[in-house]
Structure formats: structure tokens, C-alpha cells
N, C-alpha and C positions, 0 to 999 in steps of 0.2 A: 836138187839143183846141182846142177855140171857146168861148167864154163863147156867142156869139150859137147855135150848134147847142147847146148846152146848154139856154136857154132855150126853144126853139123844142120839143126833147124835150120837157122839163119840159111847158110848154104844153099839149101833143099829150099824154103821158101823164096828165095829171091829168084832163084832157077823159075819157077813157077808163078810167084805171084804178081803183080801192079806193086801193091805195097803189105805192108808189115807190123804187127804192133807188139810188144812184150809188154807182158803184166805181172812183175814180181808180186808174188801172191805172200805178202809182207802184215800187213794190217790184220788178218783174221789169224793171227798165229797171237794174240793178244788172247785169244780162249785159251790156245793152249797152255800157255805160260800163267792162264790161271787156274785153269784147270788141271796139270800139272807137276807146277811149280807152285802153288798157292803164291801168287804174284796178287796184290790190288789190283785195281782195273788201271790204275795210272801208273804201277811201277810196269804193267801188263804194255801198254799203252807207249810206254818208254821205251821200252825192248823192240818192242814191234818198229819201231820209227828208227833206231839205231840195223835192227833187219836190213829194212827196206834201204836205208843209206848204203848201205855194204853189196848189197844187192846193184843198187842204180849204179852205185860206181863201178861195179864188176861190168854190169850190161855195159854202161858207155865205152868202154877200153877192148867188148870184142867188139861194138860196131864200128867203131874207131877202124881196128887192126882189119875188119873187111872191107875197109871201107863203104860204108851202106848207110851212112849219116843221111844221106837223102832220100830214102827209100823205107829203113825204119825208123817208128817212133815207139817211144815206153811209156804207156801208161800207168797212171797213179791210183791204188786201190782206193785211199782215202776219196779223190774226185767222183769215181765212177760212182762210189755206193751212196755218195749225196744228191746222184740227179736223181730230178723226180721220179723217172720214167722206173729207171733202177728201184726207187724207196718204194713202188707198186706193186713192182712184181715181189720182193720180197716181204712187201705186208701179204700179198695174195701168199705166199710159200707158208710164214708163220701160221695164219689163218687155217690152213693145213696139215699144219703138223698140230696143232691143238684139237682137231676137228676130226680130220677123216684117219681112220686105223689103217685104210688100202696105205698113205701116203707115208706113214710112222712105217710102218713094214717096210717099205722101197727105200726109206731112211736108212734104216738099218742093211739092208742088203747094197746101197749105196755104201756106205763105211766097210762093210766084206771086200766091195771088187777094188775100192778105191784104195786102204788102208788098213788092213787088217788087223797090222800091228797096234794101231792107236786102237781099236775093238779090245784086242786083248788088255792094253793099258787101260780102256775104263773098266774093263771086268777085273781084272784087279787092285784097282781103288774101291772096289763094291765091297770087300771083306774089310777094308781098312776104314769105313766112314758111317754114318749113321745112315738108315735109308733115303732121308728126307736131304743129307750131305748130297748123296751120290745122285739124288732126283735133280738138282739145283746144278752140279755139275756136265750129268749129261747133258740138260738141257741145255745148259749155255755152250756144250761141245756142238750139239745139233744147230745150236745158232747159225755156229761156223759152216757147219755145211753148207746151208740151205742159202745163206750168204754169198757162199760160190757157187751156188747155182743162179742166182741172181743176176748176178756179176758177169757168167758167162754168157747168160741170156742176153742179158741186157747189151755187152760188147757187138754178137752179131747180130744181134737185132737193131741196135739204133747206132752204132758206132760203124757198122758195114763192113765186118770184118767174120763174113759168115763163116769160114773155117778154122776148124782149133785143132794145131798142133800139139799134141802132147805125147807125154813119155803113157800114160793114162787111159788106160779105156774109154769112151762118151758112158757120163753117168746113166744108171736107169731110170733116175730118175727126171733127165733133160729129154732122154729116151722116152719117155711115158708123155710127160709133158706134150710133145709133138706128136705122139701117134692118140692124142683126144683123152685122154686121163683123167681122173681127178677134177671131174663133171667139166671134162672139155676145156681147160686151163687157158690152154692154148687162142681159145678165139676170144676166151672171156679179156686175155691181154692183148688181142690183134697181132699174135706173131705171125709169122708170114711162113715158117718152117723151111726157108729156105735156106740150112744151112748143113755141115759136115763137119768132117773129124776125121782125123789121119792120126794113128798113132805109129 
């Protein structure tokens, strides 16, 4: 997170687009802090919510200063990941990562292009914890992922906001998702596959 990349999007987006959304990606950094930090889920949970305050108030003060109050809006991680529509696709993700070995593989290679550094931070908790530690761990790091996958799915798909700006590559795994994957994902949710990514 850049205030300066922020406003340069913003910039670039409003030159281009109708309208606009930001989504301080706040709430899923709750794994990290437990995973991590060994935080509880509620000191986890704490942190994340004090994040995202710090965040929101950062966002309103550059659309403020571009004036674009009418044009963008921020949305809220905690909202998004309680609609239905959202809690589907990522029961369908979970179901996935316990199930098919193609989609654990693309997981992992998703954490290579996306993060690498955190890869290297779980592989370093590997030496310091029991195996059954470090299984319990990963797994609730992979929560996170597949969570923003969800999330972003779900954004241009029901929220109509079919292009993602980011600093970020498109996952390979939103990637696979759309080109029929993972016994055809894609229709099994009715995505429409109409959508991009500008990095």
C-alpha cells in the first residue's frame, strides 16, 4: 500500500472509467497476524479492524484531495465476504483446495507470483514448529488466499466492477478459473468471464 500508487490509479482510473471502487484488503491480514505473530483470532481480528480504519481514513483524504467523492466509492472487506453470492464461491474454492491436487498446486504457484516473500516466511516457520503446527498454519494462510480470490470474483462479477487495477499480476488461479478449470468452475458459478486486469 502507497498513498502515491493510489493516487496515480485513481488518476488513471477516472481518465478511463464511469466509476470506481477501492477495497482496502484489511480483514484477511487477520491469518497473517496469526499466523505470524501467533495473535488469537480476536487479538487477530483487532488488528485487522484497527488496519482497515488507518487504511479507510488514508483512502478518504486522497479522494478528498482529487476531488472524486462522486465517482469513487470504498468498499468494505468484512461486507463483501458476507454476501451470499461471495460465501458460494468461496465454499466452492475451499471444496478445492481439500479435494483436487491440480488446484493445491496453482495455490502454491499463486503464492510464488503473488508473494513470495510470505512462501519464504512459511518455509521458515517449517523448521521452528511441529508438522501438524505448520499443517494448521498453512492451512489457515491458504484460507487467505483463496478468500481473495473470492472476493475479487465476486467484486466483478456481482458488484460490476469487471476491472482490477493492481500493482499485481491476475492470479493463476482467477486465470484458470475463467479459461474452464477445475471441472469448469467457472459455469458451475455462472460467471460471465467478462472481465480484465491492468497492472
Amino acid at each position: 500500500y502507497n498513498n502515491q500508487n493510489i493516487k496515480s490509479y485513481l488518476k488513471f482510473a477516472n481518465h478511463y472509467f464511469i466509476r470506481v471502487a477501492l477495497l482496502p484488503v484489511d480483514l484477511p491480514y487477520r491469518y497473517n497476524y496469526m499466523v505470524f505473530e501467533d495473535l488469537s483470532e480476536v487479538q487477530a481480528n483487532q488488528k485487522a479492524t484497527v488496519l482497515g480504519n488507518q487504511l479507510k481514513k488514508s483512502l478518504v483524504g486522497i479522494i478528498k484531495n482529487l476531488n472524486l467523492e462522486s465517482k469513487v466509492s470504498i468498499l468494505t472487506w468484512k461486507e463483501i465476504i458476507n454476501e451470499a453470492e461471495c460465501k458460494h464461491i468461496l465454499s466452492s474454492l475451499e471444496y478445492l483446495l481439500g479435494n483436487s491436487t491440480e488446484f493445491l498446486s496453482d495455490v502454491h504457484l499463486h503464492l510464488q507470483e503473488q508473494a513470495p516473500f510470505i512462501k519464504n516466511k512459511l518455509f521458515n516457520l517449517k523448521h521452528k514448529l511441529s508438522d501438524e503446527d505448520f499443517r494448521q498454519k498453512n492451512k489457515m494462510f491458504f484460507r487467505f488466499l483463496i478468500e481473495e480470490i473470492a472476493v475479487f470474483i465476486f467484486i466483478r462479477e456481482f458488484h460490476n466492477y469487471p476491472i482490477r487495477l493492481s500493482a499485481y499480476p491476475e492470479s493463476i488461479l482467477i486465470k484458470n478459473i475463467y479459461q474452464g478449470a477445475y471441472s469448469n468452475l467457472a459455469v458451475t458459478l455462472g460467471l460471465s468471464g467478462k472481465i480484465g486486469h491492468i497492472r
